[in-house]
N, C-alpha and C positions, 0 to 999 in steps of 0.2 A: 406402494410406489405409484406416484401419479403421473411422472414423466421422467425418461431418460432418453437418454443421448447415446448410441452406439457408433463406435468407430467414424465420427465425424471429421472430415477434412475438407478446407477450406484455400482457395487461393485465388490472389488478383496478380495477374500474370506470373511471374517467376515468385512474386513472394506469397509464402506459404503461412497466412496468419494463422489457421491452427491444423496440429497433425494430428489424427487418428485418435481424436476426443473422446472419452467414454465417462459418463456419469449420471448417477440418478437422483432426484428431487422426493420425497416421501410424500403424502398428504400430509396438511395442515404446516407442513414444513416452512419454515424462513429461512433462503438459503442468500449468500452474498455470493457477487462474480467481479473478481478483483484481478488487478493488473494495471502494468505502466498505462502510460498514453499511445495507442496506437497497436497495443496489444491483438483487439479482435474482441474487446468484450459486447461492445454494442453488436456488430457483426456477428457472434454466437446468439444476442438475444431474435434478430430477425430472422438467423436460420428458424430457432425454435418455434416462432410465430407463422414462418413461413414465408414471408417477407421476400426471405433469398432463400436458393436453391444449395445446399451441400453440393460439391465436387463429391465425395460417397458418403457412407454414413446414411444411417437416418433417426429420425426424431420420432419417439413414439409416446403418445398421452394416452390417456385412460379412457376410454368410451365414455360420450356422452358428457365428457368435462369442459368446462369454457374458459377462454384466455381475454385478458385486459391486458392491453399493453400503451406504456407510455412512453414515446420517444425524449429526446433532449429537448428538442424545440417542436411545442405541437399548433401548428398557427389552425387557428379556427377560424372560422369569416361566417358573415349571414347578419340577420338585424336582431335576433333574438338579444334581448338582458342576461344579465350573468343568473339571474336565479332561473330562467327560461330555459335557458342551455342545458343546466346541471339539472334542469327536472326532468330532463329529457332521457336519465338514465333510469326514469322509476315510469316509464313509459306506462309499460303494461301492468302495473299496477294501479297508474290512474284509470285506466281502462276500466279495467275490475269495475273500481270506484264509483265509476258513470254509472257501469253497466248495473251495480246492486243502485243506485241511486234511479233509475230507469225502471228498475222493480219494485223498487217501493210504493213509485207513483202507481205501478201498473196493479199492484194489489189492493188498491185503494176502490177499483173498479170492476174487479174481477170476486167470483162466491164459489162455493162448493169443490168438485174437482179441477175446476180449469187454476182458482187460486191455492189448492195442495200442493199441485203439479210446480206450482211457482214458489212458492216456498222450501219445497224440497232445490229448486235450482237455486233458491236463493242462498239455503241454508252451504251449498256445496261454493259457490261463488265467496261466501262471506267466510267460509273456514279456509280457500287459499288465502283468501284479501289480508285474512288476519296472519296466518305464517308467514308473507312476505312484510308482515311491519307496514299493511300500510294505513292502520291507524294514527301512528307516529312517522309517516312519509316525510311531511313537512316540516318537523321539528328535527327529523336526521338532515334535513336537508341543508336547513340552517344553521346547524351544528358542525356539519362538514366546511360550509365555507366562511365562517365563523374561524372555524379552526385552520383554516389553512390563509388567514390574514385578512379579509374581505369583512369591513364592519355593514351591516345593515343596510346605511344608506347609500354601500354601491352596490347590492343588488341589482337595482333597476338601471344601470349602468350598460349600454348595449356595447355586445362582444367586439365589435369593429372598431373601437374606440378605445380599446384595454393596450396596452403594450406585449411586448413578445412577452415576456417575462409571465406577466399577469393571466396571457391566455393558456399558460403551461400549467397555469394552476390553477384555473376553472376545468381544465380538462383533467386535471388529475383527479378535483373533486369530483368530476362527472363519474370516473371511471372508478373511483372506488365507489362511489353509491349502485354503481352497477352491478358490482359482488359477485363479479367472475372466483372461476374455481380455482384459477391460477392468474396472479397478479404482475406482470414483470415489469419494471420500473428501473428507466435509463437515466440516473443522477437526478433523483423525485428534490432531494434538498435545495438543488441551486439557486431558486428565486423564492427561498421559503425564507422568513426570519428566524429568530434563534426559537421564539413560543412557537410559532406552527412547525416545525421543526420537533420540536418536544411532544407537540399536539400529535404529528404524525408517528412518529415512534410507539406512542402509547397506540393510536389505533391497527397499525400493523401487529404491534405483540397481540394484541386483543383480537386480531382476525382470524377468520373462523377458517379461511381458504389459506391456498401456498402461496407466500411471495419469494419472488426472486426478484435481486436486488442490485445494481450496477451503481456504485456510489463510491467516491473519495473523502466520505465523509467516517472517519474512522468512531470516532464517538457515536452517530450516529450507527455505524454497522456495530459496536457492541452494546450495544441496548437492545437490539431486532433482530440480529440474525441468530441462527443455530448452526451454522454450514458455514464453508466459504471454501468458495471453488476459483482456484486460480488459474490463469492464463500465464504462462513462463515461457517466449521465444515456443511458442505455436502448443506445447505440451498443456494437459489437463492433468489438475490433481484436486481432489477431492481433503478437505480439513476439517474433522470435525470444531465443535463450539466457534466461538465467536471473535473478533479483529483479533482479538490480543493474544485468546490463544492461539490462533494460524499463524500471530506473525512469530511466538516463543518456539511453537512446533518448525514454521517453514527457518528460523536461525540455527534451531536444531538438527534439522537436515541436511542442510547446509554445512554446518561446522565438520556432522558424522563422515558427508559426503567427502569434504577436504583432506578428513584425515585418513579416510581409508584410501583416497588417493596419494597420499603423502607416503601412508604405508608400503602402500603398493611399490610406488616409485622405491623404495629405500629395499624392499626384496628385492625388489631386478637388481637393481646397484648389485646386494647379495649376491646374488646367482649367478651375476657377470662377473665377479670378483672371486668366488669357487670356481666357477670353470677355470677361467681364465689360471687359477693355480690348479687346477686338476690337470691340465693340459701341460704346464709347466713338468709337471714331477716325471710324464714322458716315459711313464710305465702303461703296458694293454690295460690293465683293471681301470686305470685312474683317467686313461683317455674314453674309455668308454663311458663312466660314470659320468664325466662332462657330455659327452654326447645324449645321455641319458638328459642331464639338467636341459642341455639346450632343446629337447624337444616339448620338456616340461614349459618351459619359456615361450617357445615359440603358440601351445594353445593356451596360451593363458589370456582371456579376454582383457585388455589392458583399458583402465577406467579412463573418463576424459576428466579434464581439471573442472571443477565448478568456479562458474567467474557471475560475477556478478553482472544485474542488466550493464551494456554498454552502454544506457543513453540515460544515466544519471547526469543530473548537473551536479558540477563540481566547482561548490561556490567556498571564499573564503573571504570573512570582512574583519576590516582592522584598521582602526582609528590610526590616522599619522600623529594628531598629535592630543594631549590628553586635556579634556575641558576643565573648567572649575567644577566645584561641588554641586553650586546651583544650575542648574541646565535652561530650566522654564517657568517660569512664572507665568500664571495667568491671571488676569485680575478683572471680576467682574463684565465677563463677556455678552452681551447680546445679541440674537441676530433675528428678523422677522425676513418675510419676503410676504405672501398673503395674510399670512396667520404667524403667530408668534413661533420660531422655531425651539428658542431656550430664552434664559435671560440670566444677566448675572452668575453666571458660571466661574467659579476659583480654583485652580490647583495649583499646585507645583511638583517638579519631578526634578529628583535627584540625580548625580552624576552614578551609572552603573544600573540604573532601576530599567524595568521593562514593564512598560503598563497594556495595557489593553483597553480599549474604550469597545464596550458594547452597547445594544439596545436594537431596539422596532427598528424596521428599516421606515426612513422618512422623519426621522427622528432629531437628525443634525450633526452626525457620528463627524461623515467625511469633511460637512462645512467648517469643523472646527481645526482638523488638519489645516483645509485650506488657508482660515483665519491664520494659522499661525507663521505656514508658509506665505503668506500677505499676496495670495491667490483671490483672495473674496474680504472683503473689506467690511467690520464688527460695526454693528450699529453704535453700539459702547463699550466702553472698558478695555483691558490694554495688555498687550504680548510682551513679554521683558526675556531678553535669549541671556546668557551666564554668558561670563569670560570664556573667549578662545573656542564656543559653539560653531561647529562647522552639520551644516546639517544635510543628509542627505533623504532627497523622497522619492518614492515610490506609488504614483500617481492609478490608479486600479481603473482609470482611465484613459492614461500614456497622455494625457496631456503634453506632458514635458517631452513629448518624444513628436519629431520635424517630420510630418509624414509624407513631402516626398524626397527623404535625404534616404540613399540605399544605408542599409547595417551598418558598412564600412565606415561612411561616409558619418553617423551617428557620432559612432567613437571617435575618429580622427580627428572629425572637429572638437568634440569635446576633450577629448584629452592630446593634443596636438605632440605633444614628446614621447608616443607610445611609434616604436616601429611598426611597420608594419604585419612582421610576423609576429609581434605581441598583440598585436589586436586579432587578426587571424586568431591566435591562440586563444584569446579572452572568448572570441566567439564562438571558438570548437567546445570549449566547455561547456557553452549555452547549448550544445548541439544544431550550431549553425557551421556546416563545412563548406566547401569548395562554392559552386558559385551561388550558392544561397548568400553569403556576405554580401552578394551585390543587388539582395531583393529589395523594393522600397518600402518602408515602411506598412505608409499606406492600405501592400497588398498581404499583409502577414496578417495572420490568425489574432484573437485577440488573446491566445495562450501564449503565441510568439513573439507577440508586443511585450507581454509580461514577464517573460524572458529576457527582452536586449532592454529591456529598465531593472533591473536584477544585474545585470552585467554591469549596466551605468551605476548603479548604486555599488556594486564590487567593488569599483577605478575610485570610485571617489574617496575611499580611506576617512570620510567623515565619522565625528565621535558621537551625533544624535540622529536616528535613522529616524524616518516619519514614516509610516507603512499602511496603504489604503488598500484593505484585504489582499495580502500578497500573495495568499495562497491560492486565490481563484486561477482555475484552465490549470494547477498542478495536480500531478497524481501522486499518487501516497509517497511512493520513492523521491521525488521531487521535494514535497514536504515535509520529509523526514531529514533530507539534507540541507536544508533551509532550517528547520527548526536546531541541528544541530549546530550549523554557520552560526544563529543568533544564540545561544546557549555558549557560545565560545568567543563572543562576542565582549570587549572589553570596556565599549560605549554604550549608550544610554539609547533606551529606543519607545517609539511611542508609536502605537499601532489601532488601526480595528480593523477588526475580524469576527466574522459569526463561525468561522471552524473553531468550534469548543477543544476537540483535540489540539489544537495549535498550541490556542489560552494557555489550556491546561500544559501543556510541555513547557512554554517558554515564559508565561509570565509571571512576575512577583506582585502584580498588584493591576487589580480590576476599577474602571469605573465605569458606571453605569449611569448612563443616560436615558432618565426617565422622566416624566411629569413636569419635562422642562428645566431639570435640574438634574445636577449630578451626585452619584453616590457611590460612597469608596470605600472599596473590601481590599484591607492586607491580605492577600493569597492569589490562590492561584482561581481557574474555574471549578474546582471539586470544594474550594473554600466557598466560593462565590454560591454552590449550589445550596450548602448547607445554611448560611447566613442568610439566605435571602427567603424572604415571609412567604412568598407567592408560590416557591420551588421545595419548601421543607421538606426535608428529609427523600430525594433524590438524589441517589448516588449512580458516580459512574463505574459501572461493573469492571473487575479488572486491575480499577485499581489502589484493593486494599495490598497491605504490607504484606511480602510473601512472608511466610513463618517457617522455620529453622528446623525440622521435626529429628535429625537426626540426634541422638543419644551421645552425650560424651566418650562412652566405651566404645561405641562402635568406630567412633574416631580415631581412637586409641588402634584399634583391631585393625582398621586401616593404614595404620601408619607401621604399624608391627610388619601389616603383608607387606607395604611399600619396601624395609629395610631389609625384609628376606629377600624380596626381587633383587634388588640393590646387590646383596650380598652374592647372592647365585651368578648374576651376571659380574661381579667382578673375580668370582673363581673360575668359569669358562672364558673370560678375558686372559687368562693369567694362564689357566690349563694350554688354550689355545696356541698362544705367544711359544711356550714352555715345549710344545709338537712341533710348532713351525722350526726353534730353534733346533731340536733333537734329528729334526728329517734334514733340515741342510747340514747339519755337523756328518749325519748319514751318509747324506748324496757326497759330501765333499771327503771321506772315508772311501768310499765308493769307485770312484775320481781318480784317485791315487791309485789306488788298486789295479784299477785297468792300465794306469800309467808305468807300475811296476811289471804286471804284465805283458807290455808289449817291448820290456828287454830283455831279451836272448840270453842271458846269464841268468834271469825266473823261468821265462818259458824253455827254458831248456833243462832245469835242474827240477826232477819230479817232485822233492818234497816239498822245495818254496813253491812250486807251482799249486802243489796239493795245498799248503799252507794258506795260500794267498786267496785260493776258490774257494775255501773252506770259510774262510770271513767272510767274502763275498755275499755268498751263501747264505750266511747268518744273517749280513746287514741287509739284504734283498728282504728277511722274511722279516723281520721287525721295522722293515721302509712300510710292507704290506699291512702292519700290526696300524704303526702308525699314518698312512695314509686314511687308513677307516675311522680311526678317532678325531684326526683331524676334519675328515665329513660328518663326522658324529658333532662337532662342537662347532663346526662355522653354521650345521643347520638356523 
């Protein structure tokens, strides 16, 4: 174990983002930290680093172990180049470097003992130089930012001049070259393309230290992690393997949790329903035995319902009305701005299809959206829309969105015959309530922008969606209800996205934007991996075909016990009815009796008297016979 977390609690005034945390990270371990938006996962990674202080709890690591950690947004500043920056993490190994290169010269000058003496420092100096790699220092170097999208000739490119985005991943590279003990890393994907993205993957599996991982990239976590540690409404729980199987295990849990709460629920029902008739029969034995239930009742720890996060979106999309077959036509597209960006590009897309357009980023993914929505205007060649196209987009920019019209104000004007509590409504789903509908644009997150154009995109009932990575600033629950929204979706839709998990769920057909030209895989991204020369034979773990393993007999055998159940429970249905009937024929025997009883012509005459008690008598003891079978079978 190289690091756990004991009894961790965390809160920013009344809200309590995690309760009473407990869990541990192994060596060499790859573990994932997953959860909605707003969960507390970035906030658990800077308790661990130190960053922030636990309310109690504490964090305990291994003597003598070192931590790298990467934020979301890491701004660098200073005049260093990007290859200057990221050499900056093999520090002391160029030190070494100098220093055996200072001894070389110096043995040049030096004889007898004074130059032994230096040979032996040399020999000690050049056997760490050599464990830390830094005969190959410069070629890991170049490899690393090679790998995480940075070609050659912007090396020499100074850090002050890079974009947000850009400087997140010189600093990533820095920080893995630095080859801490423990790696933690806050959404490493987001400014990576889909190959540094594959690039990184491969070198976290291949790392020799522990990562811990904060990502919404589910493809991504099942190729690299081994763990996955969730954040659920402040609680910690611990999952072994990897996205797919946490998420089968945590549905699993889930399901268990419902029904033994369901169960639950349907004893008490029970229990209330036997006393409640014990009490009735209004005999000592049988009001005691209730009283007996109801104390049983009262310690019975009673379960809470499991509900799902409240702050899903609850999207639903559906064409008004239905397009022709042909949807889009492209024909021979170009577009330059410095440098050529594509040229002559043709597709077409059918009414029902869902494509995906991938590729490098800077490539021409989004320009071609634009083109088609006559946002950015083709050097050549021509857009042709199908009969009855109504198209709706989703701009990964919010262009389309008036940023200073408050939320309200968004909708109303765009769809002017929505009431007002239908728009209210539209945006409680987006998880916009009370006086957040009146924020302006402008001052909203750029997750929450991508939210109220989600919403706009809902209203508009269009039958071809245009989608400009619409998964970005969602978290997985978010993404999984958007994937299912488009999956049930009865219009045509045409997207990019570098979320391979997305591809992979929703689309029928990939094309690839490469080398200035386009190339098109029938399938999905598990097709696209296989087909494609450069990715051969990667697969994504998870998801081959489950297999069947149970045996026809034991099916059999199961369905044998099922008909026995079956049968048992309709003879104590039947037994039960058949008591219940016998004890009121009883009591209402019983009834009479006392009725006979209390006239003066029985209770005066000792042998009807004697007669009458003597029944009594009898039906009191088989009331008692049958009151206990009756608790015997409503058990």
């Amino acid at each position: 174990m190289i690091l756990s977390c004991q009894n961790i609690s965390k809160a920013f005034g009344i809200n309590e983002i995690i309760k009473d945390a407990s869990f541990h990270v192994e060596e060499h371990e790859k573990a994932a930290i997953v959860g909605i938006n707003g969960a507390g996962k970035s906030t658990l990674l800077k308790i661990i680093i130190g960053e922030l202080a636990p309310d109690k709890g504490e964090v305990i690591i291994s003597r003598g172990k070192t931590l790298g950690y990467l934020a979301q947004q890491k701004m660098l500043s200073g005049h260093h180049t990007i290859y200057q920056e990221v050499l900056e993490a093999k520090k002391e190994v160029l030190e070494m470097e100098e220093k055996l290169r200072a001894m070389e010269q110096e043995m040049k000058r030096l004889s007898g003992d004074a130059l032994e003496a230096l040979m032996e420092q040399y020999h000690r100096v050049s056997t760490a130089f050599e464990q830390q790699n830094g005969y190959s220092c410069r070629s890991e170097i170049v490899g690393v930012l090679k790998g995480l999208g940075f070609p050659e000739e912007d090396f020499d490119k100074q850090v002050d001049t890079l974009s947000g985005g850009q400087k997140t991943r010189v600093a990533l590279g820095k920080l893995l070259l630095s080859s801490p003990d423990i790696i933690l890393l806050d959404e490493p994907t987001n400014h990576l393309d889909m190959n540094s993205i594959a690039w990184l993957e491969t070198y976290l599996m291949n790392y020799k230290g522990t990562v811990i991982i904060v990502s919404h990239d589910r493809y991504f976590l099942n190729r690299v992690v081994t763990k996955v540690i969730e954040i659920d409404q402040g609680h910690v729980m611990s999952f072994s393997g990897n996205y797919t199987a946490y998420a089968e295990k945590k549905k699993q849990l889930r399901e268990n949790q419902l029904k033994a709460y369901l169960n639950q629920q349907q004893e008490i029902r029970h229990q209330e329903e036997v006393i409640a008739k014990l009490r009735s029969f209004n005999r000592e034995k049988s009001i005691k035995r209730a009283e007996s239930r109801e104390k049983l009742l009262d310690k019975m720890e009673v379960l809470e319902r499991p509900t799902e996060a409240d702050t899903e979106i609850r999207l639903t999309l559906e064409p008004k009305i239905t397009s022709g077959n042909d949807v889009l036509t492209v024909e021979d597209i170009s577009k330059s701005y410095k440098e050529p960006l594509f040229f002559q590009l043709s597709f077409q897309i059918k009414r029902g299809e869902k494509v995906a357009i991938i590729g490098d980023n800077g490539t021409g993914k989004t320009t071609i959206l634009k083109i088609i929505n006559q946002l950015v205007e083709a050097d050549e060649g021509e857009i042709t829309l199908g009969s009855k196209v109504h198209i709706g987009y989703y701009d990964q920019e919010h262009q389309v969105l008036h940023r200073e019209k408050t939320l309200f104000e968004e909708l109303s004007d765009a769809y002017p015959n929505l009431t007002n509590t239908e728009i209210r409504n539209v945006l409680a789903a987006f998880l916009f309530t009370g006086e957040d509908v009146f924020k302006r644009i402008r001052d909203l997150s750029g997750g929450e922008q991508g939210r109220v154009s989600l919403a706009k995109l809902m209203l508009s009932r269009a039958n071809f969606l245009i989608l400009d990575e619409p998964t970005n600033h969602l978290d997985i629950t978010s993404k999984e209800i958007l994937e299912s929204a488009l999956n049930r979706y009865t219009g045509t839709v045409l997207y990019v996205s570098h979320d391979r998990y997305f591809i992979n769920q929703t689309a029928t057909r990939i094309l690839e934007l490469k080398n200035k030209t386009l190339v098109n895989y029938i399938g999905n991204y598990d097709y696209y991996l296989e087909k494609n020369e450069e990715l051969t034979r990667i697969y994504a773990p998870g998801q081959e075909p489950l297999t069947v393993s149970a045996a026809p007999s034991s099916a059999k055998e199961d369905w044998a016990k099922k008909k026995e159940e079956q049968a048992r429970e309709r003879k104590r249905q039947s037994d039960l009815k058949k008591t219940e009937e016998e004890i009121q024929k009883l009591e209402e025997e019983d009834a009479e009796i006392d009725a006979l009883l209390e006239k003066e012509e029985n209770f005066t005459d000792i042998e009807t008297c004697t007669r009458l008690t003597t029944q009594k008598a009898v039906i009191a003891g088989r009331l008692e016979e049958l009151y206990e079978i009756w608790g015997e079978l409503a058990e």
